[in-house]
Biotite code that builds the C-alpha atoms (Angstrom):
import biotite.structure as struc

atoms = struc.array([
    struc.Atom([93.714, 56.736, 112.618], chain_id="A", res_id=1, res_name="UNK", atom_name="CA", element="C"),
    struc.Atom([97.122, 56.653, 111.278], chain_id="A", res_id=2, res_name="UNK", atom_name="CA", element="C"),
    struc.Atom([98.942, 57.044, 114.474], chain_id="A", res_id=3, res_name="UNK", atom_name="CA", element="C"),
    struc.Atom([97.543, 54.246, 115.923], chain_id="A", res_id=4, res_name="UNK", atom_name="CA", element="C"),
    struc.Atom([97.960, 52.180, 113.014], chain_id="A", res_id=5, res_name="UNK", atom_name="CA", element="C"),
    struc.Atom([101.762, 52.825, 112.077], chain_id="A", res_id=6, res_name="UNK", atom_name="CA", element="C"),
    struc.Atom([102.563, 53.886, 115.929], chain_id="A", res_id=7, res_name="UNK", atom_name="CA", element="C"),
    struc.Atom([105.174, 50.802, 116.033], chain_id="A", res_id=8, res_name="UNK", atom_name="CA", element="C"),
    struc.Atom([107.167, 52.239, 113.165], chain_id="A", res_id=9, res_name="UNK", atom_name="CA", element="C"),
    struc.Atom([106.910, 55.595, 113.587], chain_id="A", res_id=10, res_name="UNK", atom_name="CA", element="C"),
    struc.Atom([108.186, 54.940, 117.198], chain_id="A", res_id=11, res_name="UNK", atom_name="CA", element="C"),
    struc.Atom([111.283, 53.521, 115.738], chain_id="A", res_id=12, res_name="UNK", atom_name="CA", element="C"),
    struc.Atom([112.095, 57.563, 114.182], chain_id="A", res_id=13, res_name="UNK", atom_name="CA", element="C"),
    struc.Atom([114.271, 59.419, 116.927], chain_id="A", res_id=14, res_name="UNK", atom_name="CA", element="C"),
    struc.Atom([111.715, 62.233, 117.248], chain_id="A", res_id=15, res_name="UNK", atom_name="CA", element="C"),
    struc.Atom([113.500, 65.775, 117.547], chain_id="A", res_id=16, res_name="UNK", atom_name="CA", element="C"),
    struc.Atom([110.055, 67.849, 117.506], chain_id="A", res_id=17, res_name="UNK", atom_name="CA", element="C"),
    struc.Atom([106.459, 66.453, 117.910], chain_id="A", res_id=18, res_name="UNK", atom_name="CA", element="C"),
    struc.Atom([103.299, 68.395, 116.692], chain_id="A", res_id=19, res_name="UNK", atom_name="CA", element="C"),
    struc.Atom([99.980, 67.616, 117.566], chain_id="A", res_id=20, res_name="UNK", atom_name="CA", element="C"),
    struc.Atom([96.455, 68.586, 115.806], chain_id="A", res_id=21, res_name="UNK", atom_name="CA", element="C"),
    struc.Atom([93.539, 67.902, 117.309], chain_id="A", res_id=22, res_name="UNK", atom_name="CA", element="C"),
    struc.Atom([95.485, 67.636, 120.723], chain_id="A", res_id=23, res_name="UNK", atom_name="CA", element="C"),
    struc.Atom([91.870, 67.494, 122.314], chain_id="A", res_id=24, res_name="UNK", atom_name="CA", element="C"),
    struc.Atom([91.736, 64.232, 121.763], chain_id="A", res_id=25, res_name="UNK", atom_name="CA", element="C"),
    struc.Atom([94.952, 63.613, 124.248], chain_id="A", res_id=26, res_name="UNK", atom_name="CA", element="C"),
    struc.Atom([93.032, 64.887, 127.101], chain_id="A", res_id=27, res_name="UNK", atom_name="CA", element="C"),
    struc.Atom([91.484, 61.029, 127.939], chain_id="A", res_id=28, res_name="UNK", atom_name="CA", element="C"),
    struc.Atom([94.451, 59.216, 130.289], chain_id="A", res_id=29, res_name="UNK", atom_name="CA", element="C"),
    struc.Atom([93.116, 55.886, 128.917], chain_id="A", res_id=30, res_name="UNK", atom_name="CA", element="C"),
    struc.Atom([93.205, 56.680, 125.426], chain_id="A", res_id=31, res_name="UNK", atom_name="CA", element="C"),
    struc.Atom([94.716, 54.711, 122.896], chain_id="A", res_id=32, res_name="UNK", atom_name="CA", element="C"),
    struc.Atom([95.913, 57.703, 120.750], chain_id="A", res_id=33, res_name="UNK", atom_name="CA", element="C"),
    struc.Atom([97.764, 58.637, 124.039], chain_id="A", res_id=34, res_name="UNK", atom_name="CA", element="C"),
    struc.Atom([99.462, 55.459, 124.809], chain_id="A", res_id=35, res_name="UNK", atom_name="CA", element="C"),
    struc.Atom([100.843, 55.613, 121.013], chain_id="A", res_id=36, res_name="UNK", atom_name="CA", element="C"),
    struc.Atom([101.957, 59.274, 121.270], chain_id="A", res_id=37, res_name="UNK", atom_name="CA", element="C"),
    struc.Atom([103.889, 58.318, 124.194], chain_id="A", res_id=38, res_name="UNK", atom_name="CA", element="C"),
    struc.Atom([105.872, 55.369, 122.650], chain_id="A", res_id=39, res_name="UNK", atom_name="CA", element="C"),
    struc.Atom([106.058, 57.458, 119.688], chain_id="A", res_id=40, res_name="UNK", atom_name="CA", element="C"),
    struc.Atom([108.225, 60.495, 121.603], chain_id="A", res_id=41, res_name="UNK", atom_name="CA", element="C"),
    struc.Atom([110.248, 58.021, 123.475], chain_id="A", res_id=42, res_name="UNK", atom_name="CA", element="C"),
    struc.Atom([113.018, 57.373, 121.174], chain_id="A", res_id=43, res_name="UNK", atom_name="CA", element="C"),
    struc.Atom([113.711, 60.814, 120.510], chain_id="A", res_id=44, res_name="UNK", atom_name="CA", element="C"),
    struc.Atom([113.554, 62.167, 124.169], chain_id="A", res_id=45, res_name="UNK", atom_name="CA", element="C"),
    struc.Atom([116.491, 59.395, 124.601], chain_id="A", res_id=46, res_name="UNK", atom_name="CA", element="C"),
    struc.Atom([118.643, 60.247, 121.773], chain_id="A", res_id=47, res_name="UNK", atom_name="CA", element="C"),
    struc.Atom([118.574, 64.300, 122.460], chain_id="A", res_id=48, res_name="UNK", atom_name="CA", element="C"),
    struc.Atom([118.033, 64.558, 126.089], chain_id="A", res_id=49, res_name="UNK", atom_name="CA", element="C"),
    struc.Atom([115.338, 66.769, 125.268], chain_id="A", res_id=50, res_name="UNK", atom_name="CA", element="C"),
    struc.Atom([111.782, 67.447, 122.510], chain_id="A", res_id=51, res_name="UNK", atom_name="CA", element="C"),
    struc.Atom([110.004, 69.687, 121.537], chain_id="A", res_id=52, res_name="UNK", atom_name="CA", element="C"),
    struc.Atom([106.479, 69.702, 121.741], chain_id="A", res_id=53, res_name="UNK", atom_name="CA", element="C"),
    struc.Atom([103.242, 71.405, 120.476], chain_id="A", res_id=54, res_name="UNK", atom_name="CA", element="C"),
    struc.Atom([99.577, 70.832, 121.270], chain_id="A", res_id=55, res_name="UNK", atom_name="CA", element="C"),
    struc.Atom([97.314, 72.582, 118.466], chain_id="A", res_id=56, res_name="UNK", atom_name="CA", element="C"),
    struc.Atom([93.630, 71.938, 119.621], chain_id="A", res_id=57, res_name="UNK", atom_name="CA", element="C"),
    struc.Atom([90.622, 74.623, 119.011], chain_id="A", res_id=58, res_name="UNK", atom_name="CA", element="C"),
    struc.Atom([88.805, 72.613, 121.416], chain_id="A", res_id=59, res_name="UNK", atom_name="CA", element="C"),
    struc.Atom([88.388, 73.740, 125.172], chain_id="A", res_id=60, res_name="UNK", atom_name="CA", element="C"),
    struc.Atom([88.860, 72.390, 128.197], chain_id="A", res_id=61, res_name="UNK", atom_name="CA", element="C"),
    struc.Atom([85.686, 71.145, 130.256], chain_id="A", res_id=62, res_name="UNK", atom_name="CA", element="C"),
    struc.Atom([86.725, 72.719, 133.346], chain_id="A", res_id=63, res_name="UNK", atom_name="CA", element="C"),
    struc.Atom([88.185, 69.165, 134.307], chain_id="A", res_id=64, res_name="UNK", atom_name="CA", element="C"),
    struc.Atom([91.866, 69.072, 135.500], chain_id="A", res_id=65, res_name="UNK", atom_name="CA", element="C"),
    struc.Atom([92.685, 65.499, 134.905], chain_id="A", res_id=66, res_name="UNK", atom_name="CA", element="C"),
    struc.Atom([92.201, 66.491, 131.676], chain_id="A", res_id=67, res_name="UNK", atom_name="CA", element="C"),
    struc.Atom([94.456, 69.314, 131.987], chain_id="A", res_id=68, res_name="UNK", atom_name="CA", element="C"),
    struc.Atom([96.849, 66.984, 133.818], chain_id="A", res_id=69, res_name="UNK", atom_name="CA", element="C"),
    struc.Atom([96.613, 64.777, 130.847], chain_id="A", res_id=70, res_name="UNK", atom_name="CA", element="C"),
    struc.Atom([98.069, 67.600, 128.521], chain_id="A", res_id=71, res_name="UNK", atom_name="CA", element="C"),
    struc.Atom([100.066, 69.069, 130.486], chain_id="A", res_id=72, res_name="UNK", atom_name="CA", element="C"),
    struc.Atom([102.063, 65.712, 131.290], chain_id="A", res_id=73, res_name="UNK", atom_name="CA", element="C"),
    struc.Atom([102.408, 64.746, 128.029], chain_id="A", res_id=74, res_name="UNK", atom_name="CA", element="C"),
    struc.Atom([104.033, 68.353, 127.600], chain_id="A", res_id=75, res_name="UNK", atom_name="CA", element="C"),
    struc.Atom([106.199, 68.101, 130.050], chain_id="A", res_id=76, res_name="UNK", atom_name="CA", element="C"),
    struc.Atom([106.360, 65.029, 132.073], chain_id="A", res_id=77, res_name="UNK", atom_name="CA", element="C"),
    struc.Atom([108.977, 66.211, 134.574], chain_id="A", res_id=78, res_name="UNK", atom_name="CA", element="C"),
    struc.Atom([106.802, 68.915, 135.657], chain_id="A", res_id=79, res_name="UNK", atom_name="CA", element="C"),
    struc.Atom([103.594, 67.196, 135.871], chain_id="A", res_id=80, res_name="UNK", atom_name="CA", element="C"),
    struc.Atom([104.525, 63.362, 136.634], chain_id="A", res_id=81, res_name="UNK", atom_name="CA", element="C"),
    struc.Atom([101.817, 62.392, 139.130], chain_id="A", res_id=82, res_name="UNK", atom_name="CA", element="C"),
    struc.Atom([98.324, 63.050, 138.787], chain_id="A", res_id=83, res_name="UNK", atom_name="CA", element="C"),
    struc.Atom([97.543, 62.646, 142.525], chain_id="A", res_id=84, res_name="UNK", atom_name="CA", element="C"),
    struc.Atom([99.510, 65.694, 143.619], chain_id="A", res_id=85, res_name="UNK", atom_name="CA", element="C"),
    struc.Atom([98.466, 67.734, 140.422], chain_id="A", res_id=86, res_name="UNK", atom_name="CA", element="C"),
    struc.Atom([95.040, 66.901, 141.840], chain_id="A", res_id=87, res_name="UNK", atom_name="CA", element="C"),
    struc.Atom([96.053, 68.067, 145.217], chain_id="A", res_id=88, res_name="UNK", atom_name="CA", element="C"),
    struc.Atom([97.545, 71.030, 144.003], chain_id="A", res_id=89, res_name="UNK", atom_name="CA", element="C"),
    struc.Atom([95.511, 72.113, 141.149], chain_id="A", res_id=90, res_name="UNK", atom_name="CA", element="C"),
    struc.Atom([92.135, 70.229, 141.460], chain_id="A", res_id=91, res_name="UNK", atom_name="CA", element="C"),
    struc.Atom([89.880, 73.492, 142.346], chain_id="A", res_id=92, res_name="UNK", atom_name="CA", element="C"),
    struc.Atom([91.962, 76.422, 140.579], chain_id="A", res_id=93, res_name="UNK", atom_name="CA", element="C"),
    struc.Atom([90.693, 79.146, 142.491], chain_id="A", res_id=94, res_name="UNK", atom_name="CA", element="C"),
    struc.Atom([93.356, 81.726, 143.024], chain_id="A", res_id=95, res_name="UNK", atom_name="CA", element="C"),
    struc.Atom([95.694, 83.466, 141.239], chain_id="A", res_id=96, res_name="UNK", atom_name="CA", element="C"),
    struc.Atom([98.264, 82.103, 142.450], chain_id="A", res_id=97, res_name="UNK", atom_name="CA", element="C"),
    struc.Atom([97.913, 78.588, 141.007], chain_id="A", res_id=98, res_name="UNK", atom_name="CA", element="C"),
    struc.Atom([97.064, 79.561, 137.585], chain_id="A", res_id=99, res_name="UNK", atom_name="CA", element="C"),
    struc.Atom([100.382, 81.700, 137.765], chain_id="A", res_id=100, res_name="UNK", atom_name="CA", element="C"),
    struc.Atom([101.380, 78.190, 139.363], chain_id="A", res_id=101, res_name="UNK", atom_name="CA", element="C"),
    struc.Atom([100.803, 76.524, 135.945], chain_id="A", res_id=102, res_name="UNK", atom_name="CA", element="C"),
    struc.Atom([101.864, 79.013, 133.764], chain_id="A", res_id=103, res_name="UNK", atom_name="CA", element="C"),
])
């Protein structure tokens, strides 16, 4: 992959928007692809305070809400910092309320 390849000098690029294909493949906490992405968005989340980002996957979900947790924080880590409360709040979705919750 490309990403993980060039990761070091693409990190270097203050990052204003970041767009993601195949976002499915962000959904493993471990993965390398995700530990690049991250130092990859850093820069620019410094410089403006804030970034935009998109996840474009076609792929679903496997009912599995680390997985979830593992989108969702790279979304928006200030939301969703800590995987041991989203697990605690969100680990059996089975009301309204929490998917409203999410949204």
């Amino acid at each position: 992959d490309d990403l993980t390849r060039d990761y070091e000098e693409l990190a270097e690029v203050p990052w204003r928007c970041v767009i993601v294909d195949e976002a499915h493949r962000l959904r493993n906490v471990n993965s390398k692809l995700l530990e690049c992405m991250r130092s990859v968005v850093t820069k620019g989340q410094v410089a403006y305070g804030y970034q935009h980002r998109v996840l474009m996957t076609g792929t679903p979900l496997q009912n599995n809400t680390v997985e979830l947790w593992s989108l969702m924080n790279f979304i928006e880590p200030a939301k969703f910092p800590d995987l041991e409360k989203f697990t605690a709040r969100f680990g059996t979705i089975t009301t309204q309320e929490q998917v409203e919750q999410l949204q």
